[in-house]
N, C-alpha and C positions, 0 to 999 in steps of 0.2 A: 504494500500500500504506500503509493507518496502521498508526500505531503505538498501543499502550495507555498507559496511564499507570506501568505498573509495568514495561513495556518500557523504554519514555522514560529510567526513570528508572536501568533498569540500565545501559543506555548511556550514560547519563550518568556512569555510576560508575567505568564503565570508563575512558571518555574523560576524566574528571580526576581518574583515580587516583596519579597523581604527584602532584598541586596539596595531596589530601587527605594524602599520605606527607609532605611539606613543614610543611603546617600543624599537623598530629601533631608532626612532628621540631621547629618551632618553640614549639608549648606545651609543650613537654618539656622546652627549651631556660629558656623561663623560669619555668616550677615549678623548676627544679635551681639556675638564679642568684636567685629568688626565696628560696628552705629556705637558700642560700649566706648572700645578705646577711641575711635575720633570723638566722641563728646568729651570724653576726660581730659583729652588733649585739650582743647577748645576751652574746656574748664580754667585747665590751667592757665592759660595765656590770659584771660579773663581776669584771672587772680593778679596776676603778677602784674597786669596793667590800674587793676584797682588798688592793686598794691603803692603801685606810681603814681597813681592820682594822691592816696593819703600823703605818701613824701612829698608833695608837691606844692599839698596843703598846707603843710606842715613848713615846707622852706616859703611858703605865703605868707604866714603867719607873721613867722618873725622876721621879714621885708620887711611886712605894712606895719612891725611894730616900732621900728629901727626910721626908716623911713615914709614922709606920708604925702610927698608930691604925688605919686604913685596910687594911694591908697585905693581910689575911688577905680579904678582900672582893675587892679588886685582885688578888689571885693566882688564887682562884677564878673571877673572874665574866670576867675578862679575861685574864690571862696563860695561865691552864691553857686555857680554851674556843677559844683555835687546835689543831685537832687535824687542819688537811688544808695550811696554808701553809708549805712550809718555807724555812726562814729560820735567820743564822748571827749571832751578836753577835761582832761582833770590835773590842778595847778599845784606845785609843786610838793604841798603840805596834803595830797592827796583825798581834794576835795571838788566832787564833779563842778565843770563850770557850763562851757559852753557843750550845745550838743546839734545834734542836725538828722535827720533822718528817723526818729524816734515814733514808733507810735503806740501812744499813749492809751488808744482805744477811748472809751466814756471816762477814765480816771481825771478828772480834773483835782481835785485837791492835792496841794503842796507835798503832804507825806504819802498819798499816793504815786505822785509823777516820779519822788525822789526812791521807791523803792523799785517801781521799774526802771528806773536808771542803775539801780545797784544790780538787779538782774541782767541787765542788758551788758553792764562790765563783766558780769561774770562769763558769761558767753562770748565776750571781746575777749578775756584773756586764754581762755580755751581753743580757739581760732589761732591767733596772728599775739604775736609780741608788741606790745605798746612802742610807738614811735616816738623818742625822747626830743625837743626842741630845747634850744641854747639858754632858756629861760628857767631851764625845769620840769617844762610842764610836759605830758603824755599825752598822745592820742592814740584812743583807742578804737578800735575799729571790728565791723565784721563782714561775711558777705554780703552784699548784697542781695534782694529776692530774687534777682533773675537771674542770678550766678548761684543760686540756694534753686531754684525752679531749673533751671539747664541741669544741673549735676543730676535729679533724680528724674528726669524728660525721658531719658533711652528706657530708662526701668518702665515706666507710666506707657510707652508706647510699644515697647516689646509683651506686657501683659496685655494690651486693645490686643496684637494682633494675634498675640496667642489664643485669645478667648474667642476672639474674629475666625481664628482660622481652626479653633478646635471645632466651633458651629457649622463653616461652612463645607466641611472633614464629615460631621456627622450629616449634615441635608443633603452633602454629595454622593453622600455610601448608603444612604435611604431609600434615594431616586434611583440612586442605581440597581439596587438590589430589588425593589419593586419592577424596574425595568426589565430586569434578568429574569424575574418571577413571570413578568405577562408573557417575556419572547419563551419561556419553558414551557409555561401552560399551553401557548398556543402552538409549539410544534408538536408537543406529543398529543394533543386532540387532534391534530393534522395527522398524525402520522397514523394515530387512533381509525380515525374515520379513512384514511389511503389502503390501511391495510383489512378494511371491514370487509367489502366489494370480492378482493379475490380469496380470501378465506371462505365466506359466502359460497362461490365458486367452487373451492377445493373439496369443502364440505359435501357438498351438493356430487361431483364426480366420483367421492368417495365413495357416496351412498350408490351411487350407479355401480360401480366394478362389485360392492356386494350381494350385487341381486344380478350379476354379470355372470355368464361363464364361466368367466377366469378367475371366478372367487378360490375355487378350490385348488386353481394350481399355485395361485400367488398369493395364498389367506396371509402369510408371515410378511410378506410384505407389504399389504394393505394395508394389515393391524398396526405394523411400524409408518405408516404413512399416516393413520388416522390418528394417532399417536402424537406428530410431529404438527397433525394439523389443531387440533388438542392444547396444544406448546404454544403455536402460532395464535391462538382464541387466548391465551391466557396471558402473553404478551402485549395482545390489544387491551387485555381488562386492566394491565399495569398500565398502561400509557395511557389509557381513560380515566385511571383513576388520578393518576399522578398531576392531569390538563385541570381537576377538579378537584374537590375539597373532597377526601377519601371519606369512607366510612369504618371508624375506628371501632370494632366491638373487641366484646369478650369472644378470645379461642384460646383451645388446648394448644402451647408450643412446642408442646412433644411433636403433635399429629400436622401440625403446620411443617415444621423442619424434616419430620421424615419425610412427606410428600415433598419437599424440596429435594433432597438425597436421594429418593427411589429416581426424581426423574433424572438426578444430575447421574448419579453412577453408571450408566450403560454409556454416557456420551464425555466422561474424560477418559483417564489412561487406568487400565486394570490393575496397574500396579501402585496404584492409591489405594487405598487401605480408609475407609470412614468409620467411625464410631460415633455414636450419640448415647450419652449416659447421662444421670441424673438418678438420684433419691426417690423422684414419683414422676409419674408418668401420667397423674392432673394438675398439672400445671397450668395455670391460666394467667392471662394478659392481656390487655387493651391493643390490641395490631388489626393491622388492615392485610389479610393473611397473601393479596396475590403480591402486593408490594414487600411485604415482610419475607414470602421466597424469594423473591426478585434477591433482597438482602443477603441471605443466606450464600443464594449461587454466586452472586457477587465475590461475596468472602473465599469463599470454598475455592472457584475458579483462581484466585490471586493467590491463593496458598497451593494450589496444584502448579502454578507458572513457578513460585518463589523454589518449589521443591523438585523442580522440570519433569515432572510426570512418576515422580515416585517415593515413597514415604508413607505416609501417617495423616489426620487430620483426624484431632478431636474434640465436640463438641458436646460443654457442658452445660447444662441447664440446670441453674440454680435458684430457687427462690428467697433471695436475701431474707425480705422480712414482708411484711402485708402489704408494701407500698412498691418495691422493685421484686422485676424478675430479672436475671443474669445470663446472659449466654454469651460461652467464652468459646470460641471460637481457636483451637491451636494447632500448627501444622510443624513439622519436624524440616523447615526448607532452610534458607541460607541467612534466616536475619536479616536484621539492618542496626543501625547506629540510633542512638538514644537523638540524636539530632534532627534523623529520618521518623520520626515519630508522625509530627502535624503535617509533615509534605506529602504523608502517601493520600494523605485526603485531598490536595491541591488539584483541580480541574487541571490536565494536561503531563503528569507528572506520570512517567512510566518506566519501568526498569527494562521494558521489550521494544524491540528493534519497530515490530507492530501495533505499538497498541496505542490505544488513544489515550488511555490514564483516565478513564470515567466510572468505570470500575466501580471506585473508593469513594469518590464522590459520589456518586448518585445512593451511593446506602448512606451516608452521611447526610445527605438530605432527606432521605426517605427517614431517617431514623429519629432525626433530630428536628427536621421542620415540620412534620407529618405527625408521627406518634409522638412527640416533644419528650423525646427519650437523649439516650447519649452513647454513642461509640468512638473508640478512641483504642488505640496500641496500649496492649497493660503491660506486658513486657515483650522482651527482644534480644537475643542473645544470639551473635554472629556465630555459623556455624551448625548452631542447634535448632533453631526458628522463634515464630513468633507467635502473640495471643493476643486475641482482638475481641476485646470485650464490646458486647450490647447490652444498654443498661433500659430496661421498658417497664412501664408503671403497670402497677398491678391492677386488676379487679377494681372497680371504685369500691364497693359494698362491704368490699374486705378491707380497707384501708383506710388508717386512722390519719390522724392531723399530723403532720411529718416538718417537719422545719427543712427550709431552702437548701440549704448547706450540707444536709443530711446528701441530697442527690448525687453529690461529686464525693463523697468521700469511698468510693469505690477504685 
């Protein structure tokens, strides 16, 4: 079987769609410490130039106090034009005088304004080192708000678009996955109703050859042929059910998975070897039984590839407690790596030169979006094989109040 090139390359996208979620989360990673350090940068030269303005003030000062042709120029062009640094002059005996930038909020009374001015030193000297002038006296100074607003800007705007982009991450993978939902419904009721007509048909021819002549020379091959068409009607029931909302009831999962095993055994390699064991044999669970074989053959067929046509496969059926039933699924083939766990369920993902990789998936969806049950690799040991547990809810009537958490701890 080839592939095309926009096959190739869907599979491809499947198969290194973690590598791509990596390399995303990495460019993101350095866009956000990249926007980090040019602001801090930016920060700094901010600082260092407010830093120059307070010196500046400061050699203003004691100009206009030395000389006063100047003053009115000097007050103007430089002491008044600070209008965002605030800053406290306090006079040699260490007692605030002048100040600028201050705000006071509603505190208008005297020993109010003077003890946020004592706070507001406190927070100057924690900052920047007081700027001593040739008189004595200090000034003291802090950021600025827009140098205090830049410095935490990157943070404020790397969490908008984290939050931005974790939303539009979830309404993109919503749409899509309903998208995914209507194009699956709508090809398997296609493919449902395409293969209805000549079933219909074979059904129909069948009946003819045994009421024919050549019933009696070719009886074993009829019966194998009515058999196959039998298979064929029961592959339509899955793809009908699958287009539509299935019908979940209570069945025996003894009597389900052996019917899955009677049909599977004549049509893989003889030299598989199946068993189905279990404690009881009324076992019951909430399954939709044509999809639930579908399940089954699924598993079985990927443990017959894994073990190239010879081995073991053994399936146990367990009933954990009133709420779950278990079926471990294990085969004696070549393992895989604790890594290869979540990929063999990945749409596209196959270990054969042939195969599409749907396998795995399509019982993962049958399992888990249909019965709202859980399958998943329980273990894997290279060399010896693997065991692929199904976790399906039990009987309602038999089943008590069970807490969420309870479900995975299998």
């Amino acid at each position: 079987m080839k592939y095309t090139l926009q096959e190739i390359a869907t599979l491809d996208f499947y198969q290194n769609k973690n590598r791509i979620k990596w390399l995303i989360f990495i460019c993101s990673v350095v866009i956000s410490f990249g926007s980090i350090y040019y602001t801090n940068n930016l920060v700094e030269e901010l600082k260092d130039r407010e830093k120059r303005q307070i010196e500046l003030l400061a050699r203003a000062l004691e100009y206009a106090a030395i000389y006063t042709d100047n003053l009115t120029f000097i007050n103007q062009e430089i002491i008044q034009q600070n209008n965002s640094i605030p800053l406290i002059i306090m006079d040699e005996f260490g007692n605030p005088g002048e100040f600028k930038n201050i705000n006071f909020g509603k505190k208008t009374a005297q020993a109010e304004q003077e003890e946020v001015l004592r706070n507001e030193l406190v927070k100057m000297r924690d900052q920047y080192e007081p700027i001593q002038m040739e008189n004595g006296s200090f000034i003291f100074y802090r950021n600025s708000e827009l140098l205090t607003s830049l410095r935490f800007y990157p943070y404020v705007q790397l969490a908008v678009i984290l939050v931005f982009g974790i939303l539009a991450y979830a309404v993109f993978n919503q749409s899509k996955i309903a998208e995914q939902n209507q194009v699956w419904a709508g090809l398997t009721k296609e493919t449902a109703h395409q293969l209805g007509t000549p079933i219909a048909s074979l059904m129909a021819w069948i009946d003819y050859l045994k009421n024919s002549p050549v019933w009696d020379e070719n009886k074993e091959v009829i019966q194998e042929m009515d058999k196959d068409v039998v298979k064929l009607r029961m592959v339509t029931e899955r793809f009908s059910s699958i287009g539509s909302k299935p019908v979940i009831q209570t069945e025996n999962v003894f009597g389900v998975v052996d019917e899955a095993i009677a049909y599977l055994r004549p049509r893989i390699s003889s030299k598989v070897e199946i068993k189905v064991n279990g404690y009881s044999r009324d076992i019951e669970a909430m399954i939709n039984k044509p999809l639930f074989e579908w399940v089954i053959e699924n598993i079985c067929k990927n443990a017959v590839d894994a073990m190239r046509g010879q081995g073991q496969i053994s399936i146990e059926i367990i009933k954990e407690s009133e709420q779950f039933v278990i079926v471990d699924i294990t085969d004696t083939g070549k393992g895989m790596e604790k890594s290869m766990y979540k990929k063999v369920f990945n749409p596209g993902f196959s270990t054969r030169k042939r195969g599409w990789g749907l396998g795995l998936t399509l019982a993962k969806r049958i399992i888990e979006g249909y019965h709202q049950g859980k399958v998943f690799v329980k273990n894997s040991e290279i060399g010896k094989g693997t065991t692929f547990r199904i976790v399906l809810n039990g009987v309602p009537e038999q089943m008590t109040e069970v807490k969420k958490d309870d479900f995975f701890k299998f």
